[in-house]
BAMAR-137328 format. One line per field, with one value per residue: residue in one letter; z, y, x of N, C-alpha, C in turn. Coordinates in pm, 1 decimal, always signed. Atoms other than C-alpha are relative to their C-alpha. Layout:
res = [a;...]
nz = [Z;...]
ny = [Y;...]
nx = [X;...]
caz = [Z;...]
cay = [Y;...]
cax = [X;...]
cz = [Z;...]
cy = [Y;...]
cx = [X;...]
***
This chain:
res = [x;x;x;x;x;x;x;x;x;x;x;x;x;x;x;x;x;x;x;x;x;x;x;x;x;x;x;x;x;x;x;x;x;x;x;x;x;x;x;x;x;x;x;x;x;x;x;x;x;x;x;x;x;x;x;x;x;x;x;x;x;x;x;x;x;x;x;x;x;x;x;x;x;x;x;x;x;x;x;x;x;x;x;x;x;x;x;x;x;x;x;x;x;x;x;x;x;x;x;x;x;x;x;x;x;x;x;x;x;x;x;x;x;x;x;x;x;x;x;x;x;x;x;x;x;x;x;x;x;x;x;x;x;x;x;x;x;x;x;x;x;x;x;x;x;x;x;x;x;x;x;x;x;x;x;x;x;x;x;x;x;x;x;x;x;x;x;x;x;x;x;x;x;x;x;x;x;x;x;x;x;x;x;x;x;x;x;x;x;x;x;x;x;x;x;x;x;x;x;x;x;x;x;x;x;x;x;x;x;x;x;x;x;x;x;x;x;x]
nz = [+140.1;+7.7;+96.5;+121.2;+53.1;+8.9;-24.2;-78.9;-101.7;-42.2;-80.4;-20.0;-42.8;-122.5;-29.8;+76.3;+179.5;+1.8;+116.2;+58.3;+123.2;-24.5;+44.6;-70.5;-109.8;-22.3;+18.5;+38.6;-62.2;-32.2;-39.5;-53.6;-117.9;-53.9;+32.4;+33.2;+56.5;+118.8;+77.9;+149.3;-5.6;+14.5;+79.3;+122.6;-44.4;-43.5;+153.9;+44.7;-77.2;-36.0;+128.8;+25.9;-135.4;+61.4;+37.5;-32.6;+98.5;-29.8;+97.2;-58.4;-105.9;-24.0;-69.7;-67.4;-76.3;-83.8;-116.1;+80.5;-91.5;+20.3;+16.0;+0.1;+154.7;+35.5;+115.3;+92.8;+172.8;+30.5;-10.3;+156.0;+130.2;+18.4;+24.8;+179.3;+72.7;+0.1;+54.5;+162.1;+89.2;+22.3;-31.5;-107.5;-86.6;-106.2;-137.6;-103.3;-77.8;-65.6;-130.0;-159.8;+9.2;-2.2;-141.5;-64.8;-2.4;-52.9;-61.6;+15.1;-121.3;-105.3;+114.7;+8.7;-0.8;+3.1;+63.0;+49.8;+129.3;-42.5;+136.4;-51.3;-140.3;-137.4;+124.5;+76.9;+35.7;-95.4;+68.8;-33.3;+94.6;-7.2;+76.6;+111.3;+50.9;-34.2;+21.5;-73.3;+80.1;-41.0;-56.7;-34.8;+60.5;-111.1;-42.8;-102.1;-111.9;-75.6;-112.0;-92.2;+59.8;-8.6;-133.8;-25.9;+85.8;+5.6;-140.5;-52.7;-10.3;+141.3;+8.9;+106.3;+71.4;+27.1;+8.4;-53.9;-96.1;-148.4;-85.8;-25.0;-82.2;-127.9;+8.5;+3.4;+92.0;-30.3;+159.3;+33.3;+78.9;+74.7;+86.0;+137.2;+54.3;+145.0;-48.2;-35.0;+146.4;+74.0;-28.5;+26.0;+114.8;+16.5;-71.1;+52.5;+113.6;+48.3;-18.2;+24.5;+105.8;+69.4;+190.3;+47.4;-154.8;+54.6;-38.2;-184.4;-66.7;-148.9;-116.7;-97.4;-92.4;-17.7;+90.1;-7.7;-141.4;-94.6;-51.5;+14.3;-72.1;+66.5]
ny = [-39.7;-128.3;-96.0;-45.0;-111.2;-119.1;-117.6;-141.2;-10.8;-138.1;-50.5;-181.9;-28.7;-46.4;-21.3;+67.1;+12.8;+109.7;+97.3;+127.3;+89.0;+119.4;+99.6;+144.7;-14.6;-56.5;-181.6;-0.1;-120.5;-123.9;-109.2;-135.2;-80.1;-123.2;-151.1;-80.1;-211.7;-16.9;+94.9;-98.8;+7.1;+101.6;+117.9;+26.9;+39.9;+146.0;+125.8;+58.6;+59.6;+176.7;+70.0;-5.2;+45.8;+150.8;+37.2;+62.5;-68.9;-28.8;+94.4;+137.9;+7.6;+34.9;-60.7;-120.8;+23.2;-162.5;-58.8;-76.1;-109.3;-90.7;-102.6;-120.6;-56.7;-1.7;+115.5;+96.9;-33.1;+29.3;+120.7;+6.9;-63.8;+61.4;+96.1;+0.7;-0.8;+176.7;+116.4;-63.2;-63.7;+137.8;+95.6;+158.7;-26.6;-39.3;+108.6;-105.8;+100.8;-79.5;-41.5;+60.9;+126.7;-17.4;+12.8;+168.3;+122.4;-43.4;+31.2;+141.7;+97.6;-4.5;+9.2;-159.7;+3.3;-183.6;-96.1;-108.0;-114.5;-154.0;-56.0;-127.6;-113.9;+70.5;+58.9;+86.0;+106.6;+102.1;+115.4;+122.8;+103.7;+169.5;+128.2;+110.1;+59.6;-115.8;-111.7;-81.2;+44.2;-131.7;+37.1;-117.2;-63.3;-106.6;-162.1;-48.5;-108.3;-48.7;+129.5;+1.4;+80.6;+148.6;+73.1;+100.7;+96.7;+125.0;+114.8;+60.8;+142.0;+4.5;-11.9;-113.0;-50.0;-179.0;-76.5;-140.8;-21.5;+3.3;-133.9;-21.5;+142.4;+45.5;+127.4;+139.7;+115.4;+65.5;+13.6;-12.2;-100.8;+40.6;-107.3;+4.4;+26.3;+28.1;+147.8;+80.2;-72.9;+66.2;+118.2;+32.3;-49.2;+148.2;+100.6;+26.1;-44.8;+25.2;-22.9;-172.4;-64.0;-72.6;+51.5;-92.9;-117.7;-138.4;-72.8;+45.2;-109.2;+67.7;-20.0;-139.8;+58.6;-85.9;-86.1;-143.3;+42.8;+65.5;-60.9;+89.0;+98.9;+15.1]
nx = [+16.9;-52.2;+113.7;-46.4;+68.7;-66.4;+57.3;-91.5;+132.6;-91.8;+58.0;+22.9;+92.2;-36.5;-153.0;-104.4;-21.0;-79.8;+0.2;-134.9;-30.4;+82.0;-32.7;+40.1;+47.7;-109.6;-100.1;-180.1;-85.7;+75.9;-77.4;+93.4;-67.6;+71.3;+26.3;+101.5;+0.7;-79.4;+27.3;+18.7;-159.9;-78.9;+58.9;-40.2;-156.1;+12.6;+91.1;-93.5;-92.4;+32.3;-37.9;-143.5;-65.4;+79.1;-48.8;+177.4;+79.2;+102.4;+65.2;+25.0;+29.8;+182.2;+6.4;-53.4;+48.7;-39.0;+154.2;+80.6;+73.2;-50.7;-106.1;-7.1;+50.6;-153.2;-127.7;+68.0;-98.0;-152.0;-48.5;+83.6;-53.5;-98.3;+71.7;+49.0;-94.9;-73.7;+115.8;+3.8;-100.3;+8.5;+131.2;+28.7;+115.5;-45.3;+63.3;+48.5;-25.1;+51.4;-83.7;-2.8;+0.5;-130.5;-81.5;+7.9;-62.4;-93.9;+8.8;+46.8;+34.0;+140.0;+158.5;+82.8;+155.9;+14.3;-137.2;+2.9;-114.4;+39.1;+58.5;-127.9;+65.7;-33.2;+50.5;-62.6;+112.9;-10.8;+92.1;+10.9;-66.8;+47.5;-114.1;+78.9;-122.7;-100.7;-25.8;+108.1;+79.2;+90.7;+176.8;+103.3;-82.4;-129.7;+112.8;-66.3;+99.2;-88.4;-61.1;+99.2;+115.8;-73.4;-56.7;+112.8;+55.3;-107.1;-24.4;-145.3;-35.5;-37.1;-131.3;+1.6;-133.8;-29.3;-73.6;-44.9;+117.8;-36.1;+54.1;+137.3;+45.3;-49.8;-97.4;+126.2;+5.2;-139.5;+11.8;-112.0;-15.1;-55.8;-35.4;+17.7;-130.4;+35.5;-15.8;+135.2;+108.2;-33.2;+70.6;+147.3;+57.2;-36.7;+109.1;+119.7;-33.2;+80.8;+133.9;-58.6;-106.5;+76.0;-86.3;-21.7;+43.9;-47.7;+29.7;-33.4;-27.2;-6.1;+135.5;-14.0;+48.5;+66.5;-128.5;-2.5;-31.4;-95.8;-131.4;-128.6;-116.8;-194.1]
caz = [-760.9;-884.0;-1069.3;-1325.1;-1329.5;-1340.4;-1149.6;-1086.6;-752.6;-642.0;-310.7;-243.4;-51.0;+231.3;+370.4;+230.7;-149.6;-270.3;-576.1;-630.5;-834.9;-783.6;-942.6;-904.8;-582.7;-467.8;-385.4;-623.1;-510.0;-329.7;-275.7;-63.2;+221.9;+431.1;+198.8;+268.4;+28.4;-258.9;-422.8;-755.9;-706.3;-621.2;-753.1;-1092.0;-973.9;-771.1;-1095.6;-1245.4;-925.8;-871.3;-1253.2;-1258.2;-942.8;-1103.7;-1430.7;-1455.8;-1845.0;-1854.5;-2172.9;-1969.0;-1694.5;-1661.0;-1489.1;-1289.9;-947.0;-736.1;-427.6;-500.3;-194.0;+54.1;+115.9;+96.3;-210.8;-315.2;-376.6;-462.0;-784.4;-770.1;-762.8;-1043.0;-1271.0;-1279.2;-1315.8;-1617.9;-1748.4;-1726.4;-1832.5;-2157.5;-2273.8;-2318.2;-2311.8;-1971.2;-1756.8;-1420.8;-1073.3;-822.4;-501.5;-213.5;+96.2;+368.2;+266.1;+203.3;+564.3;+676.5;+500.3;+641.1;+974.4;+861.2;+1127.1;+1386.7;+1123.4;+1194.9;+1195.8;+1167.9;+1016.1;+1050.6;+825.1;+968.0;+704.3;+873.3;+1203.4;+1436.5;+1092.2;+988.4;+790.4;+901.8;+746.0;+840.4;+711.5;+669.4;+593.4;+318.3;+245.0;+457.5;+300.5;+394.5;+226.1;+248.9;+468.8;+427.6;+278.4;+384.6;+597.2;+743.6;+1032.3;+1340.9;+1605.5;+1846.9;+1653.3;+1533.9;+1872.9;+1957.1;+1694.6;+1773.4;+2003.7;+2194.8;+2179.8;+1818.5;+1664.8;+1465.0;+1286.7;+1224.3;+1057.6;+1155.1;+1412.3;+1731.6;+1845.3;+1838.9;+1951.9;+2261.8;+2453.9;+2512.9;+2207.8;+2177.7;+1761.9;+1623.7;+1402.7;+1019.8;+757.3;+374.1;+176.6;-209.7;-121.5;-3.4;-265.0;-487.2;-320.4;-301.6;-654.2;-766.8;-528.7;-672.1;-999.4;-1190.2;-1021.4;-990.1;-1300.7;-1490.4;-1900.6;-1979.4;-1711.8;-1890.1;-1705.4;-1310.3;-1037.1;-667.4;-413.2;-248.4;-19.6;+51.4;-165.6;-58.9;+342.4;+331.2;+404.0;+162.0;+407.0;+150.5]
cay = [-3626.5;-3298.8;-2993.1;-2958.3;-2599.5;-2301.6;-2018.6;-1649.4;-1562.8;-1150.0;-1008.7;-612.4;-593.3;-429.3;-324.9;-642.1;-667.9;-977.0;-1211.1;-1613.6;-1879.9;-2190.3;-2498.5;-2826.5;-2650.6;-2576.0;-2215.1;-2252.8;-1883.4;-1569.4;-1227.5;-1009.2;-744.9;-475.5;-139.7;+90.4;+397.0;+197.1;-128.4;+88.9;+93.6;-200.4;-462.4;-454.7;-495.3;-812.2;-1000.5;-927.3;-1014.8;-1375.6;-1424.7;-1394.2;-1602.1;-1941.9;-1873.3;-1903.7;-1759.2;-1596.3;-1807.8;-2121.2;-2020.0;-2147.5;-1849.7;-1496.5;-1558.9;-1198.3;-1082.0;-965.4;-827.2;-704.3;-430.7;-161.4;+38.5;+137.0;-191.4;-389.1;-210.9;-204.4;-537.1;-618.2;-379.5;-558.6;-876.5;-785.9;-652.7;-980.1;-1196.6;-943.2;-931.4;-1360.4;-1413.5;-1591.1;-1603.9;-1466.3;-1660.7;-1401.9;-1508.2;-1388.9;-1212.1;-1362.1;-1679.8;-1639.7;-1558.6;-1849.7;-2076.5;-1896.7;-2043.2;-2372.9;-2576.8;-2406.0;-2431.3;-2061.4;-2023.6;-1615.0;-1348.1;-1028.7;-727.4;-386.5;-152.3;+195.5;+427.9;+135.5;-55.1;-383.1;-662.4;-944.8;-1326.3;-1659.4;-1961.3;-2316.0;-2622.8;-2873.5;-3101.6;-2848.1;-2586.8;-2253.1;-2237.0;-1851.0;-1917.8;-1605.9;-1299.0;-1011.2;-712.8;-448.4;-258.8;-76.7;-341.6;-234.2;-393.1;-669.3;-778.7;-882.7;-1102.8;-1312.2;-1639.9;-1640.2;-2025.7;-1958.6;-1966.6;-1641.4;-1495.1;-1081.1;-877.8;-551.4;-567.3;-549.2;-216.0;-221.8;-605.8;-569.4;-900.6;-1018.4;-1226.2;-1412.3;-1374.2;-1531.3;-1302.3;-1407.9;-1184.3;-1172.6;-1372.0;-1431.7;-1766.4;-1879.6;-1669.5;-1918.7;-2207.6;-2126.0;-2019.6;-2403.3;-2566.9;-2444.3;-2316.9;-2478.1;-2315.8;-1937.2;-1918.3;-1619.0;-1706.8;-1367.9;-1085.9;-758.7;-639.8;-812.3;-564.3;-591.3;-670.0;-332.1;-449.3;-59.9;+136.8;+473.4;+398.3;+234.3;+407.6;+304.3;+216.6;+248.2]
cax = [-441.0;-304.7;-515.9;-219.4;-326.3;-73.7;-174.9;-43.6;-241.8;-222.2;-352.2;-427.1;-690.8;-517.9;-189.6;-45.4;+98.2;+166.0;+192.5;+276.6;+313.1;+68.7;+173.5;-83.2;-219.7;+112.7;+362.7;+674.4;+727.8;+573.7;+650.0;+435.8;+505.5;+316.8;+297.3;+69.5;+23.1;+230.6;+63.1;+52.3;+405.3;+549.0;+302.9;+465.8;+850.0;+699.4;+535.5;+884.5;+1074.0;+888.4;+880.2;+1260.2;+1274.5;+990.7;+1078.8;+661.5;+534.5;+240.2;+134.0;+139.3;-55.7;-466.4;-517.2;-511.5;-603.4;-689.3;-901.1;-1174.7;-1282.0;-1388.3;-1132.0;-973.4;-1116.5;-801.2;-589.0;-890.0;-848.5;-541.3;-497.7;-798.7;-642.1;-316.0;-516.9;-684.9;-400.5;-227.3;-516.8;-573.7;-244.2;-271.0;-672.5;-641.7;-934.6;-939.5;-1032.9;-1210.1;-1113.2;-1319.3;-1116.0;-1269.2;-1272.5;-857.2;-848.6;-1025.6;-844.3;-520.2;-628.2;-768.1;-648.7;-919.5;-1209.1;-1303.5;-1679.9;-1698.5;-1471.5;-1395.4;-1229.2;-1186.6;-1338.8;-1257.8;-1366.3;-1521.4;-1689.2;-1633.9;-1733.5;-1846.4;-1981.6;-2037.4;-1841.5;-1934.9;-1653.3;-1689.9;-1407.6;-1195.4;-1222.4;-1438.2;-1719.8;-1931.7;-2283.9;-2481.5;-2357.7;-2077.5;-2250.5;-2054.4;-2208.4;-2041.5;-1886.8;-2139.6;-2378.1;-2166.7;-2066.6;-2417.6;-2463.0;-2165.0;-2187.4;-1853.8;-1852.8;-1743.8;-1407.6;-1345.7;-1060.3;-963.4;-813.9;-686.7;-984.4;-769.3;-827.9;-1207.7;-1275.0;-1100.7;-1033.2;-1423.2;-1370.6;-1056.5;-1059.0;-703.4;-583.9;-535.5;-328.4;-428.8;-168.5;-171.3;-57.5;-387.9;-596.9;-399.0;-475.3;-827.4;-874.5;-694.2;-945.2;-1261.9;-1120.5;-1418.9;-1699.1;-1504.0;-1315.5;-1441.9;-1339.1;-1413.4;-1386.6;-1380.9;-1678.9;-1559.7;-1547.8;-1455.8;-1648.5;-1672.7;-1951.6;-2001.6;-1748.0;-1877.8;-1782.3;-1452.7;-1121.7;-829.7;-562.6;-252.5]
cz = [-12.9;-78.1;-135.4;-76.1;+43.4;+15.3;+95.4;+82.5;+53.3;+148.4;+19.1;+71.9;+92.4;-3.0;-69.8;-190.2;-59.6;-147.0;+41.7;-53.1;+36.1;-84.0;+61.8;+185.2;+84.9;-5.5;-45.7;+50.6;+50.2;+75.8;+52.3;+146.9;+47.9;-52.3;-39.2;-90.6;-152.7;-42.3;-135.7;-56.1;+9.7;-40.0;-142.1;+14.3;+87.5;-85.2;-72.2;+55.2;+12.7;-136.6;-46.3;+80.2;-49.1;-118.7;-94.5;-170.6;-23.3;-75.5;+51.2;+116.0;-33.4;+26.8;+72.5;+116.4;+94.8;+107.0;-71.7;+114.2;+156.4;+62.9;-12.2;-139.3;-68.6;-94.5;-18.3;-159.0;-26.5;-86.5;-121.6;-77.8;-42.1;-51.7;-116.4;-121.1;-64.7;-74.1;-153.0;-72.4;-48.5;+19.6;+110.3;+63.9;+149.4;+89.9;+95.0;+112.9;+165.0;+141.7;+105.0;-10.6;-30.2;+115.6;+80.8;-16.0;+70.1;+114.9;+16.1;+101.4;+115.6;-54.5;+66.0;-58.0;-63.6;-9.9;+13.3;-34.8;+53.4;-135.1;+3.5;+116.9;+105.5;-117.8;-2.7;-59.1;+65.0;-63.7;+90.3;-71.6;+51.9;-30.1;-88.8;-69.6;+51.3;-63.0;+13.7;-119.9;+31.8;+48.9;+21.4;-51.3;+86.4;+86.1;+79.7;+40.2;+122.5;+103.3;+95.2;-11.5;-45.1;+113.4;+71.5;-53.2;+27.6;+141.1;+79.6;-27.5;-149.0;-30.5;-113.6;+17.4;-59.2;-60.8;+2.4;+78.6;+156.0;+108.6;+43.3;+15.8;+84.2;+46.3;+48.5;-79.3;-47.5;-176.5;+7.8;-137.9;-177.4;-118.9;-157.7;-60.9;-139.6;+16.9;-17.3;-75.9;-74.2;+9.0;-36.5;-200.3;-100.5;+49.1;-91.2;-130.1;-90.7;+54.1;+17.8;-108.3;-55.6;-146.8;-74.8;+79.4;-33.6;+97.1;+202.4;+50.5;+123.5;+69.0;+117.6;+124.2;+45.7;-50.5;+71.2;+163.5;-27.2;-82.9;-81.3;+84.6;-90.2;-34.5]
cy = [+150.0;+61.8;-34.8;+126.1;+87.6;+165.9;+108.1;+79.3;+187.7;+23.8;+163.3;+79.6;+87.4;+7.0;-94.1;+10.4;-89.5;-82.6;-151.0;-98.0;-154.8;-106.7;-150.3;+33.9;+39.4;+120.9;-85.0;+130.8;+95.4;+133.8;+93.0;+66.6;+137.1;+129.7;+82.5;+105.1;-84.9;-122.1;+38.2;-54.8;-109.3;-120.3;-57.5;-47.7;-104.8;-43.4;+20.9;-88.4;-153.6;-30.3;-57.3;-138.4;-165.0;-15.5;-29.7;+65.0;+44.3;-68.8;-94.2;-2.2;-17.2;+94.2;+87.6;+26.0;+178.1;-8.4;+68.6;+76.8;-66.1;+76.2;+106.2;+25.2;+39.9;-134.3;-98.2;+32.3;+30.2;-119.6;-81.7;+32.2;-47.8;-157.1;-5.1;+38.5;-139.8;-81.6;+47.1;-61.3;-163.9;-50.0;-105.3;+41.1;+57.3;-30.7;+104.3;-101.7;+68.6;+16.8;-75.7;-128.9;-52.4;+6.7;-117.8;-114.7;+15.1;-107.8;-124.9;-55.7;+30.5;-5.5;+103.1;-6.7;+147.5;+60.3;+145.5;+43.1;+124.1;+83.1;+172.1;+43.7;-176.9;-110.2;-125.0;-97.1;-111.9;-150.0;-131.4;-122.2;-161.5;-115.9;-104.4;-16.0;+84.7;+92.5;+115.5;-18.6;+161.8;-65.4;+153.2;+73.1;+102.8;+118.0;+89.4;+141.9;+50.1;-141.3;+11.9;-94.4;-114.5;-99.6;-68.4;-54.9;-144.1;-100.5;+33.1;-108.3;+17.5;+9.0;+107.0;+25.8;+157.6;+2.2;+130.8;+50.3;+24.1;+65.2;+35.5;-108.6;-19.0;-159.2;-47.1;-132.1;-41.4;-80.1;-32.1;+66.4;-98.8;+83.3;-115.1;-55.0;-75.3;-175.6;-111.4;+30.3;-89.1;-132.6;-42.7;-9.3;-146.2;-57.8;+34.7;+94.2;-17.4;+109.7;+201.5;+34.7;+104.6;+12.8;+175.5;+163.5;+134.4;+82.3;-45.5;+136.7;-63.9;+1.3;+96.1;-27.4;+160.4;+114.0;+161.7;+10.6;+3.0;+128.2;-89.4;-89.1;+20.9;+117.3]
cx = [+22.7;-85.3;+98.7;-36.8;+179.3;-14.1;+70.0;-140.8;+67.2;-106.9;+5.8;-81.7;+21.9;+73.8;+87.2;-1.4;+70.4;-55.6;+30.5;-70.7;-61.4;+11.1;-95.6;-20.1;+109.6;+80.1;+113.3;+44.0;-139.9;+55.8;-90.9;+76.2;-86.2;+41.4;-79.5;+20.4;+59.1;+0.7;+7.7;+146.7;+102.6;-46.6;+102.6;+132.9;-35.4;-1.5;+195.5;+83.5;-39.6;-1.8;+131.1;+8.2;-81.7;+54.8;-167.7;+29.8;-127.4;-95.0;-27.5;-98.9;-183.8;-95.8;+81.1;-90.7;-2.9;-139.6;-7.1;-89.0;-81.9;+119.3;+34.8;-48.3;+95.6;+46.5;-97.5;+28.2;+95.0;+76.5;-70.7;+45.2;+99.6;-24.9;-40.1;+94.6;+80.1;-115.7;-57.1;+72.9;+18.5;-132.0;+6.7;-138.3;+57.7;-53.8;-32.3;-2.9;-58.5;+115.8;+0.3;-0.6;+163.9;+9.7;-24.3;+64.8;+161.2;+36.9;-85.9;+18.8;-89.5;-86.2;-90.9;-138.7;-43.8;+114.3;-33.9;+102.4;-11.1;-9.0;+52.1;-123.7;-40.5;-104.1;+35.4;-69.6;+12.4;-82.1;+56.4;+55.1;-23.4;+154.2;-68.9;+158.9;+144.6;+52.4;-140.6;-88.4;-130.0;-146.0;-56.0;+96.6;+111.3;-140.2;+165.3;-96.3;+118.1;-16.8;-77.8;-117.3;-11.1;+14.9;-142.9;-86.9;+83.6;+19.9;+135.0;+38.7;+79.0;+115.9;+8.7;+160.9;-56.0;+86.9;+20.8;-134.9;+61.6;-51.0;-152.8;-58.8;+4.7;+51.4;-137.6;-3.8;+114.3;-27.4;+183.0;+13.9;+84.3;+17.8;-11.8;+138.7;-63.7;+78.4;-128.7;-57.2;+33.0;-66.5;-147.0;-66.9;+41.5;-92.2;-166.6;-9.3;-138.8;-145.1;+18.9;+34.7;-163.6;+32.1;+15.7;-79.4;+14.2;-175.5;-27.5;+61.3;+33.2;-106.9;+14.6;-28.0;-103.7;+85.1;-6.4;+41.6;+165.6;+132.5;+95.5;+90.9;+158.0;+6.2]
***
């Protein structure tokens, strides 16, 4: 059975910058790519470039799917602001789509237990994820603390997923690595559209987590 929803999904959270086009749970298109320093910049020449390329209207769409965090502080609002823009300029609502729960589903087929996000210096966040109907599901909230402190909280037996954690995980914990893609933000934000949508988001923010800490990145 299909949603029959129509949703423009954006990611920003981080190095990546990406848009696409969700059809009935489905990518008709997506355009993202690693640029740091210049989501500002090229966000807007995506939304035309994949509009050109679906064909999508912004009138038709159910929804304005975006991470919401967390992230870099930077292209979270980055990526919000473009969001609301869009969702103004046609009263759509807007689907907040949490980060780490985008990366988990990334790597769905290991049903990832624990996540981390590098935040900046040796920082990161870090939460617990449950499944339900295969898909993640947040157990307990985000924290980010230094990896020293992280690292002996975390079973080994566990199956975790990173991002941009390499350098300060080492190889004790054998995390597969899963990158932010507006793809999945889409997906997710179709799957539990009902219980995220926000009808009227003029005062939605990101989820910082610790705004005054983290290190842009772009």
């Amino acid at each position: 059975m299909t949603s029959g929803r129509r949703i423009l999904s954006i990611e920003t959270s981080s190095i990546i910058c990406g848009l696409a086009y969700i059809v009935n749970g489905e990518s008709i298109g997506c355009i993202e790519e690693s640029a740091p320093r210049k989501h500002a910049e090229i966000l807007p020449d995506f939304f035309i470039e994949l509009k050109n390329k679906t064909k999508f209207r912004l009138a038709d769409l159910n929804g304005i799917a975006v991470s919401i965090g967390p992230g870099s502080f930077t292209g979270l609002r980055i990526g919000l602001s473009f969001a609301k823009g869009l969702a103004y300029s046609k009263n759509l609502p807007i689907i907040p789509v949490p980060t780490m729960m985008s990366l988990a589903y990334q790597v769905r087929n290991k049903y990832p237990t624990y996540g981390l996000i590098w935040s900046h210096r040796t920082q990161v966040f870090s939460q617990h994820v449950n499944w339900i109907d295969k898909l993640p599901v947040e157990a307990g909230n985000i924290e980010v603390n230094n990896w020293d402190d992280v690292k002996k909280k975390v079973p080994i037996e566990r199956t975790i997923f990173q991002w941009q954690c390499d350098e300060i995980i080492g190889n004790k914990f054998k995390a597969v690595v899963s990158q932010p893609s507006a793809v999945n933000v889409g997906y997710l934000a179709d799957h539990n559209y009902r219980k995220w949508v926000v009808k009227n988001p003029y005062d939605l923010v990101p989820n910082y987590i610790a705004p005054f800490k983290i290190k842009s990145g772009l």
